[in-house]
N, C-alpha and C positions, 0 to 999 in steps of 0.2 A: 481602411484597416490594413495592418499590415499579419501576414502570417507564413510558419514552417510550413512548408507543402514538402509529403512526401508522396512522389509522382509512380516508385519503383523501389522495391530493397536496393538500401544504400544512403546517399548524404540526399538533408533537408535543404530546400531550396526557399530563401525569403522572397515573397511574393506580397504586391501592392494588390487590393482586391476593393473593390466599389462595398461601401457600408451594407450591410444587412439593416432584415428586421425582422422581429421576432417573429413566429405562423401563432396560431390557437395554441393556446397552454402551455407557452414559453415567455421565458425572460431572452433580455440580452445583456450581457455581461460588460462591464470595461474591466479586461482583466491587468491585475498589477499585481500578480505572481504565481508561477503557476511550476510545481516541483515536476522534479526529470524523474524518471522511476526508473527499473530495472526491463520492469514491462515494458516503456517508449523504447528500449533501447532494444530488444527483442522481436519489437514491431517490425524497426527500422529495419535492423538489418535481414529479418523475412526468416529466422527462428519462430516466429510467431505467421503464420501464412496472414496475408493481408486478406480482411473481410470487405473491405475496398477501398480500392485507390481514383481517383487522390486522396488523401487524408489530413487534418490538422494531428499531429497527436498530440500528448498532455491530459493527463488525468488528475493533477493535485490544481484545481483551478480556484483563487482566491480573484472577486474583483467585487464592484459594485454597478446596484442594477440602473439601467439606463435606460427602457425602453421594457415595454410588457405587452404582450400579447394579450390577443381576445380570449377572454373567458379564466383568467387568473384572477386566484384570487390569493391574498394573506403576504403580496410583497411591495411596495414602493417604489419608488425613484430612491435612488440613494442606497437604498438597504445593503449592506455587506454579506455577499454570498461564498456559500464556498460550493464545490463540485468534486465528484468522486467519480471513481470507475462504472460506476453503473449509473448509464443514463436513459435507463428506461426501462419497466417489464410491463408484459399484459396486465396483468390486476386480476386477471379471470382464471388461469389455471389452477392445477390441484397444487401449486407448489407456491403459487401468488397467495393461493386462498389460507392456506396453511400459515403463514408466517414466516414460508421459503422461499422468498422472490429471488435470494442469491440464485437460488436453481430454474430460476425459470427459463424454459427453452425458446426462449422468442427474446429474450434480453436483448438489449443495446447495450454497447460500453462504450463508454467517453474514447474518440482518441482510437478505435479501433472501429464500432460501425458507424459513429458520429464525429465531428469536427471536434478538436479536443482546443486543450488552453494555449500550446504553441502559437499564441497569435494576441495582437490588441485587445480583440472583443470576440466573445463566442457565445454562440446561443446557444440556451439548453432549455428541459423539460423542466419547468419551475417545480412539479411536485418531486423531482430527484436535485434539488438544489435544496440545500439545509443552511439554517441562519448559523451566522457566527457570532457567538457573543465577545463581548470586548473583553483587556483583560489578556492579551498576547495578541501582536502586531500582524499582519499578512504573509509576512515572511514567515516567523514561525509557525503559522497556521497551516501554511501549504502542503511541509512532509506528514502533518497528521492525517492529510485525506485518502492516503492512499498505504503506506505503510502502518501509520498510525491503527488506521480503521482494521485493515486485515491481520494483524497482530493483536489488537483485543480480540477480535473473532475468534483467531488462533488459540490464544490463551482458553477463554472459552470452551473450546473444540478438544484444549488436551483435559480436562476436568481438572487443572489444578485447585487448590484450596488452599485457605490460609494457613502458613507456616508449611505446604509444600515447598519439595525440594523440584527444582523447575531447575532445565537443562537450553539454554539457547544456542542454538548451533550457527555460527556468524553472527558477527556482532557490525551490521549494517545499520541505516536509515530504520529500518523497522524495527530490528533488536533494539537499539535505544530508547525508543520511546515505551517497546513494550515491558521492555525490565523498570520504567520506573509505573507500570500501573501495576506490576507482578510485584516488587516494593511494596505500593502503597495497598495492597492488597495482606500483606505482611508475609509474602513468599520468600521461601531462601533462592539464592540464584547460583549459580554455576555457571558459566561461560566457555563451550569449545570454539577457537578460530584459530585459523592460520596465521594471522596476523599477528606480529607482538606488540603490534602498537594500538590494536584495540582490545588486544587483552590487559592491557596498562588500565588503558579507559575503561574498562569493566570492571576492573578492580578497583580504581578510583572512584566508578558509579557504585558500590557498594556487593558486588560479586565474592562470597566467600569462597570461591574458587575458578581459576582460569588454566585453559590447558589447551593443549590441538587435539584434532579432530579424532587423532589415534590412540591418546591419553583418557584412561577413564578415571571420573570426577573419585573422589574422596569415598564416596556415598551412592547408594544404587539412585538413580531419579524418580521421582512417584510420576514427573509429566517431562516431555521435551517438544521444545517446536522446532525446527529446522529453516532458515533461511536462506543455505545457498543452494544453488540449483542443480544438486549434487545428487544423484541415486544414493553413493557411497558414504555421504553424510548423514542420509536417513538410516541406513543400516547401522554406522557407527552410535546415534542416536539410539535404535532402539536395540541395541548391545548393553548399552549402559541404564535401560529403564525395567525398574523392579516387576515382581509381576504384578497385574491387574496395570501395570501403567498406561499412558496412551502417548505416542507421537504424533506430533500435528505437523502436517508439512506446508507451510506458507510459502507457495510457490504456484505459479500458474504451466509451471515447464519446469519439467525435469531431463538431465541429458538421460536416463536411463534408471531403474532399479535391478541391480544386479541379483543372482541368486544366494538363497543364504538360508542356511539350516533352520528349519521349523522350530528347533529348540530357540530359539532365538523369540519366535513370537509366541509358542507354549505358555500356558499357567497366564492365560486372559489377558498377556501384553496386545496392546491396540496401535495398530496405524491407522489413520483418516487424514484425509485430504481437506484444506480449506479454500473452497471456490465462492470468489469474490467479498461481497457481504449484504446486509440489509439496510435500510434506512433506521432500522431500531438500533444496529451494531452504531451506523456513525452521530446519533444521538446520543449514546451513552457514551462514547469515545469523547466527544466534545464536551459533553458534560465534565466528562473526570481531566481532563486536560488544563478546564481551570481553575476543577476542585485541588487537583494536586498538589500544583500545576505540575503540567508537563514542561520540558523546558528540550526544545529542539535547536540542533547544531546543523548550520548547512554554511554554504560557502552562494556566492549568484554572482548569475551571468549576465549580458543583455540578451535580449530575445533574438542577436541577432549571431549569436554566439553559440546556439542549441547543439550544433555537429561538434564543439569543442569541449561543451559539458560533456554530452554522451560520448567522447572518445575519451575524456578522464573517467568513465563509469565505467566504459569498456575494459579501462585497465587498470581498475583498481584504484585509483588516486582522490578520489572524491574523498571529503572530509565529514561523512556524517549526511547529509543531501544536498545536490545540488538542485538551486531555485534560477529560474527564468524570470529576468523584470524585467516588466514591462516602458 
C-alpha cells in the first residue's frame, strides 16, 4: 500500500508500507477517494497540536471493503463504504449513553488519533463506517462525509425552521452542500463572504441575498452558521441575528473571539459551538443527499499530489473541495 505520512508539522511524505490486516471489529478499506478538508490542513501544519505522529490524515474516506476482521458483522467483500471524522467512542459514558458520542471524551478521530484515507487502503472500526447508497459516484460522496455531515449538525444546532431566514458565513466546501439541505428544507438563505466569486455562486445556488462579512443582510437572521475560522466572523454573525437567534460555529479552531458588547448577545441571542457529529447526524445526511439530491463541486488530485491540494486550500484556490484518487 502506498500512503501520506506525516512524520512532523509540515509537507506529507509518500511512503511504500507492507499490506495490513484488519484486528477484531474492523474492516479494510481499498480507498478510491478520500476529500482534503480544512481540518487535514490544520493538522498538518501543527495549528492543530498532533495527537500522534506519524499519522495518515484524511477524514472524507470513500472505498470498498476488502478484507474483515473477526467478530464483524452486517459488511461484505465488496461493499461501498464511506468514513468520517470520528473513528471511534466508548459506547459506555454518560455522553455515549445519551445520544452524545460527538462528546465523548475518549473519542478517536480519523486522521488525527487513527490512520486516516491519505493512502491506498485504511482500516477502520466497521461500527463507525456507514453504507453508501448508490445514486452519486465516490467522488461526490467524499466532501459529504466531513463538511457535508458537520453542517447538517450545524443547521440543526442553530434551530432554524422552515421558511427561516438562515445567514451562512463563507461559502466553502460545507456552505455548499449545507445551503442546499437548508433549501430543501424551504429556508431563506442569505450569504456573507469575502469572496465575490462565491458570492456569484450563492446567488446562482438560489441565495436572496449576498454581501461581505461587514455588510448586514436585508433582514435581521432568525439562525446563522459560521464557516471560516474567524472570531470576527462569529461576532459579525451574531450582529446580524434577531433576538432569541442562535449562531452555530462549524469549526473545530478558531484564531480567536474578540471582545464585544453584551447587547450584542441580550434578548436570548445564542452562540454554540458544533463539535464533530454522531453516527445518527451522518445517516440522515446521507439519506437527504439522495433524497434531494445533493449535488457536490470539487476539483481532484492523485494521492500523490496531497502537499499541492493542501497548499491550494491554504490559499484560497480550491474550487468547492478538493478529492485525493486513488
Amino acid at each position: 500500500m502506498k500512503k501520506m505520512l506525516l512524520t512532523a508539522p509540515g509537507l506529507l511524505k509518500l511512503e511504500q508500507a507492507e499490506d495490513d490486516s484488519p484486528k477484531d471489529g474492523e474492516i479494510m478499506l481499498a480507498v478510491s477517494a478520500c476529500g482534503v478538508c480544512r481540518t487535514d490542513l490544520q493538522i498538518v501544519d501543527g495549528d492543530l497540536a498532533a495527537r500522534r505522529l506519524p499519522i495518515v490524515p484524511g477524514h472524507q474516506i470513500v472505498g470498498r471493503v476488502t478484507a474483515i476482521g473477526r467478530g464483524v458483522t452486517g459488511w461484505s467483500l465488496g461493499d461501498r463504504a464511506g468514513v468520517g471524522w470520528l473513528a471511534w467512542t466508548c459506547g459506555v459514558c454518560t455522553y455515549c449513553a445519551s445520544g452524545h458520542e460527538n462528546l465523548c471524551e475518549r473519542a478517536h478521530f480519523t486522521g488525527w488519533d487513527e490512520d486516516g484515507g491519505y493512502a491506498t487502503h485504511a482500516r477502520v472500526h466497521a461500527d463507525f463506517a456507514f453504507r453508501l447508497p448508490d445514486g452519486f459516484s465516490d467522488l461526490d460522496a467524499a466532501p459529504l462525509l466531513c463538511g457535508g455531515v458537520i453542517g447538517y449538525r450545524s443547521l440543526v444546532r442553530s434551530g432554524i425552521r422552515p421558511g427561516g431566514r438562515l445567514g451562512l458565513y463563507g461559502f466553502g466546501a460545507s456552505a455548499l452542500i449545507t445551503m442546499q439541505v437548508a433549501r430543501h428544507w424551504g429556508c431563506r438563505i442569505f450569504v456573507a463572504t469575502r469572496s465575490a466569486r462565491e458570492r456569484e455562486r450563492a446567488h446562482a445556488m438560489g441565495a436572496e441575498w449576498t454581501g461581505r462579512y461587514d455588510e448586514a443582510p436585508p433582514e435581521p437572521l432568525d439562525a446563522a452558521i459560521t464557516f471560516a475560522p474567524a472570531g470576527d466572523v462569529v461576532i459579525a454573525a451574531l450582529g446580524h441575528t434577531a433576538p432569541g437567534g442562535t449562531v452555530a460555529i462549524n469549526a473545530i479552531h478558531l484564531d480567536r473571539i474578540p471582545t464585544f458588547s453584551y447587547d450584542m448577545l441580550w434578548r436570548e441571542r445564542n452562540l454554540v459551538s458544533v463539535a464533530n457529529y454522531t453516527r445518527m447526524d451522518a445517516a440522515a445526511l446521507v439519506d437527504l443527499a439522495r433524497t434531494i439530491p445533493i449535488r457536490t463541486h470539487f476539483e481532484t488530485h492523485p494521492l500523490a499530489d496531497a502537499n499541492a491540494a493542501l497548499e491550494r486550500l491554504r490559499e484560497g484556490h480550491v474550487d468547492g473541495s478538493a478529492v485525493l484518487v486513488m
